[in-house]
Each structure stands twice: as structure tokens, then as C-alpha cells.
PLY file of the C-alpha trace (Angstrom):
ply
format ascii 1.0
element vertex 309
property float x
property float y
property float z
element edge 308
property int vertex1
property int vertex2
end_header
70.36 -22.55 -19.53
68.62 -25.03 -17.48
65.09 -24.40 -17.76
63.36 -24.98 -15.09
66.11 -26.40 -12.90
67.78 -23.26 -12.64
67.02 -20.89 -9.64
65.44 -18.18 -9.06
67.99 -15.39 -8.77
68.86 -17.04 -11.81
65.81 -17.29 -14.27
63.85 -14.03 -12.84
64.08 -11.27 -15.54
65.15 -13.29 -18.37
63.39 -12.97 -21.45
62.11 -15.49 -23.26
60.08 -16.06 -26.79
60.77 -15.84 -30.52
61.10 -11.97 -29.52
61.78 -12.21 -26.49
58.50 -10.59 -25.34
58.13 -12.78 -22.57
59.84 -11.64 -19.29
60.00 -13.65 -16.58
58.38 -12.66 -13.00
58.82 -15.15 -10.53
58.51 -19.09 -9.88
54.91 -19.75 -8.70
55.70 -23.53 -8.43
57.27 -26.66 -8.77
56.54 -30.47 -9.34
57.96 -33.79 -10.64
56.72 -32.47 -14.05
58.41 -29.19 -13.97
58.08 -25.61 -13.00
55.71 -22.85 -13.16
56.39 -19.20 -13.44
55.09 -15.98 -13.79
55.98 -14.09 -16.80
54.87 -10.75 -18.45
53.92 -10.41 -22.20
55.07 -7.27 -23.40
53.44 -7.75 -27.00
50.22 -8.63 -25.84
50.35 -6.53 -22.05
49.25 -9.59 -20.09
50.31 -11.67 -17.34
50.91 -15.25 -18.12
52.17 -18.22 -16.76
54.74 -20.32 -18.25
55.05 -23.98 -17.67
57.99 -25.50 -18.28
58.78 -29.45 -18.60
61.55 -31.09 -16.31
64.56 -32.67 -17.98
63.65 -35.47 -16.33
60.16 -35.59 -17.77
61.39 -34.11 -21.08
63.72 -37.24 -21.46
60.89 -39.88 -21.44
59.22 -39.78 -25.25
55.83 -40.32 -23.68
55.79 -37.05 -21.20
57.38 -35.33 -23.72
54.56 -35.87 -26.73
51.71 -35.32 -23.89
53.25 -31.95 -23.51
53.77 -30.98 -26.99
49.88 -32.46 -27.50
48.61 -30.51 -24.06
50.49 -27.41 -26.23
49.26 -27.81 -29.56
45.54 -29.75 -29.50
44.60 -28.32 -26.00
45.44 -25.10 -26.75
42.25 -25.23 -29.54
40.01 -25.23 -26.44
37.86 -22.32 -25.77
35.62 -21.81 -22.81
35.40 -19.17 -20.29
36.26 -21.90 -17.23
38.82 -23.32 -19.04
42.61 -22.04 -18.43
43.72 -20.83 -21.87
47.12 -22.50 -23.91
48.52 -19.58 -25.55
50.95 -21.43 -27.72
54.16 -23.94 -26.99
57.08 -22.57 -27.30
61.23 -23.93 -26.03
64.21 -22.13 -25.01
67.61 -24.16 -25.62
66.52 -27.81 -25.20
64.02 -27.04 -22.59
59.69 -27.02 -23.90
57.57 -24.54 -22.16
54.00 -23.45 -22.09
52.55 -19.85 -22.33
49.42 -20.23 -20.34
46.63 -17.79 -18.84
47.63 -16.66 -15.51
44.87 -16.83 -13.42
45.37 -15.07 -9.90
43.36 -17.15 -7.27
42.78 -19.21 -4.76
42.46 -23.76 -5.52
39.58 -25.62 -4.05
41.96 -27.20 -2.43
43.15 -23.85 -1.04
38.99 -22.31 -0.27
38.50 -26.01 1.30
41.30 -26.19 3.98
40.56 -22.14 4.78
36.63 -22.44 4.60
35.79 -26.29 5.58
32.68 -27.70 3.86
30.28 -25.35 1.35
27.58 -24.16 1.32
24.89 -26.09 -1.28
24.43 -22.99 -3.25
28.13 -22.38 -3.56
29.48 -25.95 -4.16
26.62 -26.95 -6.71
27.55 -23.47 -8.86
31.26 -24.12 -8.68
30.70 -27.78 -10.05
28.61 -26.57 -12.65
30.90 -24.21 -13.69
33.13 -26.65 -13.80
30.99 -29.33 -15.84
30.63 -26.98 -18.69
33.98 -26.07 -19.22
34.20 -30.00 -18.99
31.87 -30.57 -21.69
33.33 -28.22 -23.78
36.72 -30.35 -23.86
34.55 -33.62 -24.02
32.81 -31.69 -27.25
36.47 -31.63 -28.34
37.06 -35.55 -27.85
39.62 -34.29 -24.77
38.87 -36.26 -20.87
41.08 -34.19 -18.54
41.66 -37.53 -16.15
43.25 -35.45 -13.55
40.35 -33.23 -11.98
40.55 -32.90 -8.21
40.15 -29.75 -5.67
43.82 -28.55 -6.85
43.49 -28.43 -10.44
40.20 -26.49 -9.95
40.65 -22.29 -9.16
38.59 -19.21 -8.06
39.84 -16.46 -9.57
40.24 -13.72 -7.17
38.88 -10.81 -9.44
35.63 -11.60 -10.20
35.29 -15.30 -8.89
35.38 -16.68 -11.93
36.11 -20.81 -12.04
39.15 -21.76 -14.29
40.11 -25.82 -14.78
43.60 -26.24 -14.96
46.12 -28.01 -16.10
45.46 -30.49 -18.88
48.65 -32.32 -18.65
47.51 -36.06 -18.33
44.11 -35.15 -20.89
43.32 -38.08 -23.00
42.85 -37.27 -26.55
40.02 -39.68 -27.51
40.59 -38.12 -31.54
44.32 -39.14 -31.45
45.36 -41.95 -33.33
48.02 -43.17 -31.10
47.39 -43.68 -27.52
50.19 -42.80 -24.95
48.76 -44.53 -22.16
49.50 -47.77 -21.99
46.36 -50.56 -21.20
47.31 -51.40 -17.35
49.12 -48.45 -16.19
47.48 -45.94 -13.84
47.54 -42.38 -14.53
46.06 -39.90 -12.27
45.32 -39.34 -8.37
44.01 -41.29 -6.34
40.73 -40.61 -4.13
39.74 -38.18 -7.46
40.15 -41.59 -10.31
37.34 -43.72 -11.25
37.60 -47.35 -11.23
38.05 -47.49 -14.88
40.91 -45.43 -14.70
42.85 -46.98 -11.50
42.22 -50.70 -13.22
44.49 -49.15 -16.45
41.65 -49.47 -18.84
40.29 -47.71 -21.22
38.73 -44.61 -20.37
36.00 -42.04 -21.39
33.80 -39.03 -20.46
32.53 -40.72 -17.83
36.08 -40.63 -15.99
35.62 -37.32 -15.68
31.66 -37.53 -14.34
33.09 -39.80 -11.70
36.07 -36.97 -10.44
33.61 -34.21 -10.70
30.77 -36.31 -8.28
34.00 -37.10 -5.60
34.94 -33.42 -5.80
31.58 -32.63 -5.27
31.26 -34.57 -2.38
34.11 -33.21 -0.67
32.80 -29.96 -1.26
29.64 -30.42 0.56
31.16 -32.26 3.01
34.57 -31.37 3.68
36.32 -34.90 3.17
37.09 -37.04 0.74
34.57 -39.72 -0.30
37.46 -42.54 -0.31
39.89 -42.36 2.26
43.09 -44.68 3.45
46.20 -44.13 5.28
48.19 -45.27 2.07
47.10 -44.47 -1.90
46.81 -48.02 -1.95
44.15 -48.24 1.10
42.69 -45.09 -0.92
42.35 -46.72 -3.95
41.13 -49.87 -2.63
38.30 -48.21 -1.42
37.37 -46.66 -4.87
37.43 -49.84 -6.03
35.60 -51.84 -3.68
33.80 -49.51 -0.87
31.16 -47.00 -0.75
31.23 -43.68 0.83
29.52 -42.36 3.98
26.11 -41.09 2.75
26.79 -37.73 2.23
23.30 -36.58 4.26
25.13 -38.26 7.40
27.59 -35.64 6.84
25.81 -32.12 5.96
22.15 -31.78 7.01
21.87 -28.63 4.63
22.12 -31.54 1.51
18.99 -32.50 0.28
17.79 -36.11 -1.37
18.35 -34.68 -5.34
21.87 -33.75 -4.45
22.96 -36.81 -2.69
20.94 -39.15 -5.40
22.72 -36.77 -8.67
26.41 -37.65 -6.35
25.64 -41.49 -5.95
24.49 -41.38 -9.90
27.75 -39.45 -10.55
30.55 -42.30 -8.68
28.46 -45.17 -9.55
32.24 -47.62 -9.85
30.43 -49.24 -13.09
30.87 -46.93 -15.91
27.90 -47.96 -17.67
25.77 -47.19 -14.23
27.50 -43.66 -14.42
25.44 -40.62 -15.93
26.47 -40.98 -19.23
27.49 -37.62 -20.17
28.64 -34.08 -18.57
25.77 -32.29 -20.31
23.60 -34.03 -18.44
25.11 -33.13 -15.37
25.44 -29.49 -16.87
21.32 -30.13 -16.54
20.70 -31.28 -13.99
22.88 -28.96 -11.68
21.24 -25.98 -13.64
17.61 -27.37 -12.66
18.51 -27.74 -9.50
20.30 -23.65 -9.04
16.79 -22.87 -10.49
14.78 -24.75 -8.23
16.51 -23.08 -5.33
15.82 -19.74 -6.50
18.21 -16.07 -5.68
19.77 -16.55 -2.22
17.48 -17.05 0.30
17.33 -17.31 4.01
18.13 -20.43 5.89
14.17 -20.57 6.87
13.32 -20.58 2.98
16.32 -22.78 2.33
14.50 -25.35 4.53
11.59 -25.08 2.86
12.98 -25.47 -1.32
15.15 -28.92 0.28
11.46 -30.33 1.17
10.01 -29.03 -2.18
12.51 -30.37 -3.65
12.46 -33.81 -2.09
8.73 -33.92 -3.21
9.38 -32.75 -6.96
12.11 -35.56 -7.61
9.51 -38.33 -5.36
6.84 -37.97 -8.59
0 1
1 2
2 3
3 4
4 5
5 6
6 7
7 8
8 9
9 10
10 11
11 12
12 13
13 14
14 15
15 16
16 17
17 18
18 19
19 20
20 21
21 22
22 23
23 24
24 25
25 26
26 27
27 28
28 29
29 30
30 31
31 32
32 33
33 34
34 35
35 36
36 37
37 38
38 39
39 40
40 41
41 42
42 43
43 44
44 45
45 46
46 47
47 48
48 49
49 50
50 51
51 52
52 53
53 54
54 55
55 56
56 57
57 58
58 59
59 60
60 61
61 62
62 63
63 64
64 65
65 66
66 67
67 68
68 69
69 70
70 71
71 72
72 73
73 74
74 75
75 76
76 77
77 78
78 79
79 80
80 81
81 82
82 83
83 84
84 85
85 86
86 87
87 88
88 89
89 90
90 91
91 92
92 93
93 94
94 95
95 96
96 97
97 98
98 99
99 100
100 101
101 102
102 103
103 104
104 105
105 106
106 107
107 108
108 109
109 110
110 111
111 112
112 113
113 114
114 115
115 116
116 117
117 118
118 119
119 120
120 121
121 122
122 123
123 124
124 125
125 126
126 127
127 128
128 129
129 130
130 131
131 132
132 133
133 134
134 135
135 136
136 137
137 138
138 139
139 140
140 141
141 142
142 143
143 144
144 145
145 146
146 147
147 148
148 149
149 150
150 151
151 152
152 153
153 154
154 155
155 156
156 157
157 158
158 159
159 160
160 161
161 162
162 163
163 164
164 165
165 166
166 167
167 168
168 169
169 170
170 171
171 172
172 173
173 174
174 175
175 176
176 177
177 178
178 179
179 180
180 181
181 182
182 183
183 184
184 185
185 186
186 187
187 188
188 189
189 190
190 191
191 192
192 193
193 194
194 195
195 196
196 197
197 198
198 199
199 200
200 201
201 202
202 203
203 204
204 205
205 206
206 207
207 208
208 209
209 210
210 211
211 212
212 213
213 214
214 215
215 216
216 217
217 218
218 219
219 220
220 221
221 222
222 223
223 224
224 225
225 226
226 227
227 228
228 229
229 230
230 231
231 232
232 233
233 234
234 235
235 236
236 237
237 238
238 239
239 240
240 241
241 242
242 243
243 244
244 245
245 246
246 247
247 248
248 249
249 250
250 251
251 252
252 253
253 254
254 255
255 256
256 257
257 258
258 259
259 260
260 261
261 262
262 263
263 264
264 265
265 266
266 267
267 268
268 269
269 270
270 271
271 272
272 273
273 274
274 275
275 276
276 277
277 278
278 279
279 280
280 281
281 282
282 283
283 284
284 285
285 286
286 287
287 288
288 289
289 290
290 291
291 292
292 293
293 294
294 295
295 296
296 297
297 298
298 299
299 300
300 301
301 302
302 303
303 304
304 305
305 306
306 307
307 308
């Protein structure tokens, strides 16, 4: 067996697991790291998604522990927008996953369909997404690797899953596989910290979730370049286009929480993801059920006043 080299007509409707409960569906993916696919759990009469690891990745003793850790200490987590680990499992020589499956649409998906957000919209998907966040930073876990893609919408009932916890820092681990000076993650979605190879923290994260924010409300990403290195260059050493330039629906609070959110000087950041969890939820309630763009108009300038005293 090959894992997650092998084909399709090959690996569909093989069954995998210690009883072989697990039946395989079809592939619903592939990158460097590996493969994805959709299985069936007969035991436990769910859908699930099984990740495997590539040979490739599976041959290099640092990919390989971050799987067996994303496996075995991420699977602890527990929160509603976090995609649930089931358990790690292998087959021959080849480590897989047995994750939720969660049937949806990416951010990355809604944003190239839908364009730019509404307010409403993109300030409850990023709170969503800050408190599953705070849950793993609760847990001593920074994900490193949020960005539009690794963010869905599930279909059934809209509900907002993070995904894929592959390149998580465990700040409770005694060994570190990330070497000082080496870059892990994507850029236009890192913080400075990160793309410098130092040491990072919570406030990685904070920084991710303000860019993805910003590209919510605005349709673009806050640092752009023809090259990752022109893209990275400008997390490092330019500032966005004020995100009010780009969205007249966005109001001074929103902009100002952004700014506080990608400050490039961790110690400028907001210092942790409940406060963002906060602030976000003050902001929902200030707004009030939905409303009509007239009465929209008129919370942004209440608003504006509230956060000038």
C-alpha cells in the first residue's frame, strides 16, 4: 500500500482502522504534506476525513513528530469552531488522521464567490473564529497557519470550523521543532515575529486573525507583492491601505481594533485573543439584530462617538 500516493481507483473502498471500520469515500485533496479523503465510520455512523502524511513528509523526523503531536495533543482540544482530531491512527508504514468532516465552503472559497463582507458578517465570522482560538491558546497551542483557507462555513447550519492544526506550536512542549531562523507559515497571513524565525506566541495568531479580517471587509489582502518575498517584505516593513479607503460601510472602532490587531511589534499587538473575543462581542452588541442600511448608518456614527469618550 502506498498511502496516500496511491490513486484513486485504487484507495476508494478500502477499509482502514484497527477494525477496519473506516471505509474510504473519496480523495477530497492533496498537498506537499499529503492527502485528504473522505471516509465513513461504520462504528460510530459518521463521516470523517482522514488525513494522511506524504512519504516524503513522513521521512523528515520533524514533519513526522508535528503530525504524531497535531494527532495526539491537538486532538485534546474541544470547542465547537474547532475541527475535531478523532485519534491517529497508520496503515502499513503510512500515519493518518481521523478528523471531523466538515462539509462547506473556505473563506477563501465565500471570498472569491462573494467579494468583500458585509461588517455584520465578517466581524461574527472572526469572532467565531477568536474563540475557538482562545480555546487552543487556553491549551498553550498557537495555530501559526490561520488564513482564509484554513477557515470553513459549514454548509448545514453555518457553523465556523478552524482547520488544520498541522504547523500549531505547542508552547507546553518541552522540545521545540521549529528551529530559531526558519520560517514556517504563509505569507501575507504571518506576523513579523514569525517571518523573522523567532520565537512566537499568542499574539501570532492576533496578527493572522486582524489580516484575515481585513481581507474580509475589504476583499484584498492587507500585504501584497508579485513574489512571497515582495509579500513578505511588506509585512515587515509597510503598512496597509487604510481599510476605510477601501469599504465605506467600516466604521472608526473596526478599523482602530484591525490596526491594534497587525501592529508588526508584538508588544504593540493586543495582547491576548480574549480580548479580541471582547471586543468583537461589544461591538455585535452595539450594532444590534440586523438592521437596515439607514439604521446601519446611524449605529457607525454612534459608534464613532462612544469609542471618541
Amino acid at each position: 500500500m502506498r498511502g496516500s500516493d496511491m490513486t484513486d481507483e485504487d484507495f476508494m473502498g478500502r477499509r482502514l482502522g484497527p477494525a477496519h471500520e473506516l471505509v474510504v469515500m473519496r480523495r477530497l485533496g492533496k498537498g506537499g504534506g499529503g492527502a485528504v479523503w473522505l471516509g465513513w465510520d461504520e462504528k460510530n455512523q459518521r463521516s470523517v476525513a482522514l488525513k494522511f502524511l506524504s512519504a516524503e513528509y513522513a521521512a523528515d523526523s520533524r514533519h513526522r513528530e508535528r503530525f504524531i503531536r497535531e494527532g495526539r495533543r491537538f486532538g485534546a482540544l474541544r470547542h465547537p469552531n474547532i475541527v475535531r482530531v478523532y485519534g491517529l491512527s497508520q496503515e502499513g508504514t503510512h500515519l493518518y488522521l481521523v478528523c471531523e468532516f466538515v462539509n462547506g465552503r473556505t473563506l477563501h472559497q465565500l471570498l472569491k464567490n462573494e467579494g468583500q463582507l458585509k461588517v455584520r458578517r465578517a466581524l461574527e465570522i472572526t469572532l467565531a473564529v477568536a474563540q475557538g482560538l482562545a480555546e487552543a491558546h487556553a491549551h498553550g497551542f498557537v495555530h501559526r497557519d490561520l488564513k482564509p483557507e484554513n477557515v470553513m462555513v459549514r454548509s448545514e447550519d453555518g457553523r465556523i470550523k478552524i482547520l488544520d492544526f498541522g504547523i500549531a506550536k505547542d508552547l507546553n512542549a518541552t522540545d521545540d521543532l521549529t528551529q530559531l531562523g526558519h520560517y514556517l507559515g504563509t505569507p501575507a497571513y504571518s506576523a513579523p515575529e514569525q517571518v523573522r524565525g523567532r520565537i512566537v506566541d499568542a499574539r501570532a495568531d492576533i496578527f493572522s486573525l486582524g489580516v484575515m479580517l481585513y481581507e474580509l471587509l475589504s476583499g484584498r489582502t492587507a500585504f501584497e507583492g508579485r513574489e512571497s518575498s515582495d509579500v513578505l517584505n511588506a509585512t515587515l516593513n509597510e503598512q496597509p491601505i487604510p481599510l476605510i479607503k477601501l469599504n465605506r460601510d467600516v466604521n472608526t472602532p473596526v478599523a482602530a481594533l484591525i490596526e491594534r490587531m497587525i501592529e508588526k511589534e508584538p508588544r504593540k499587538r493586543i495582547a491576548d485573543m480574549k480580548t479580541v473575543v471582547c471586543e468583537l462581542e461589544s461591538m455585535l452588541a452595539a450594532m444590534g439584530p440586523e438592521m437596515s442600511p439607514a439604521e446601519e448608518t446611524r449605529v457607525r456614527t454612534d459608534l464613532r462617538g462612544f469609542f471618541r469618550e
